[in-house]
C-alpha positions as CSV (number, residue, x, y, z in Angstrom):
1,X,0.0,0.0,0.0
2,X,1.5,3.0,-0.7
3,X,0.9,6.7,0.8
4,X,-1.8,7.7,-1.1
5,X,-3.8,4.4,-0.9
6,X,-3.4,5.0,2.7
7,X,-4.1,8.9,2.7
8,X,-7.3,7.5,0.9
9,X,-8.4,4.9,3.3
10,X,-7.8,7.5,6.4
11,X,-9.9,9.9,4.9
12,X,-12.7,7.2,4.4
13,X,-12.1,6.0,8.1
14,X,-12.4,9.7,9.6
15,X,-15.5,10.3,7.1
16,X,-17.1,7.2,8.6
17,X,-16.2,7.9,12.1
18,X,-17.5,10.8,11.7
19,X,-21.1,9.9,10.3
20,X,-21.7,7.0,12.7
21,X,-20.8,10.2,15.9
22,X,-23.1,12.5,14.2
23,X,-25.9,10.1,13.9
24,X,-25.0,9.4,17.6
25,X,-26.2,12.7,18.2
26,X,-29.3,12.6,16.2
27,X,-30.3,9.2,18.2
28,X,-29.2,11.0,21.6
29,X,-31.6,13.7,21.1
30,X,-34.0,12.0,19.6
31,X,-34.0,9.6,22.7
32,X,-34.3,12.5,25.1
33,X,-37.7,13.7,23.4
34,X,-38.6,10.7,23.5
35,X,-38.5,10.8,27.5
36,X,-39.3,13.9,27.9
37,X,-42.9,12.7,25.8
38,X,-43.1,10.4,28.0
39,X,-42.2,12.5,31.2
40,X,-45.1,14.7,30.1
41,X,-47.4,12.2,29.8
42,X,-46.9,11.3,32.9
43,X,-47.1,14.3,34.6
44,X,-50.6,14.7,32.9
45,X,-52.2,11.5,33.8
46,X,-51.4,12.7,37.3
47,X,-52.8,15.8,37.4
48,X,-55.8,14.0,35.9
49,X,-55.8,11.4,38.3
50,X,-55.8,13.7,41.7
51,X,-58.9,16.3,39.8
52,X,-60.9,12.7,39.1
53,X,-59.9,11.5,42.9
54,X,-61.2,14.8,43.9
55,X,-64.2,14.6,41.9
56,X,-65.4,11.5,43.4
57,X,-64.2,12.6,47.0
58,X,-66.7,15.8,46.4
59,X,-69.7,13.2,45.0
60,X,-69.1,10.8,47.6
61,X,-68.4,13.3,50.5
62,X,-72.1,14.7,49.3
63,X,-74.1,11.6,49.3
64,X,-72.8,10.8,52.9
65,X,-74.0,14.3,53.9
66,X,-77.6,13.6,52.1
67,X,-78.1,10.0,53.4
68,X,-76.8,11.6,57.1
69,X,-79.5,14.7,56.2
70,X,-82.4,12.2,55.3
């Protein structure tokens, strides 16, 4: 092999190197806003969960004040 064969195959290397970090980086942020969807939804089904438990707390809190009232 002589120095420009292997000039040539360097460049290649570093070119490939370099395409398989950046597309690191495209699956590294792509993987964060994937859990930061999922954060989200999270946070959300939460929120709805403690209005609905105090929904029903409210109904049920009501009816043991109307059967206590009849």
């Amino acid at each position: 092999m002589n120095a420009a064969e292997r000039d040539e195959l360097m460049i290649r290397m570093d070119e490939r190197v370099k395409t398989v970090f950046n597309k690191m980086e495209d699956f590294d942020t792509m993987f964060n806003n994937h859990l930061h969807h999922h954060e989200s939804w999270e946070n959300d089904m939460k929120t709805q969960l403690r209005w609905g438990m105090g929904f029903m707390a409210t109904i049920i809190g009501g009816l043991i004040a109307a059967m206590r009232y009849i």
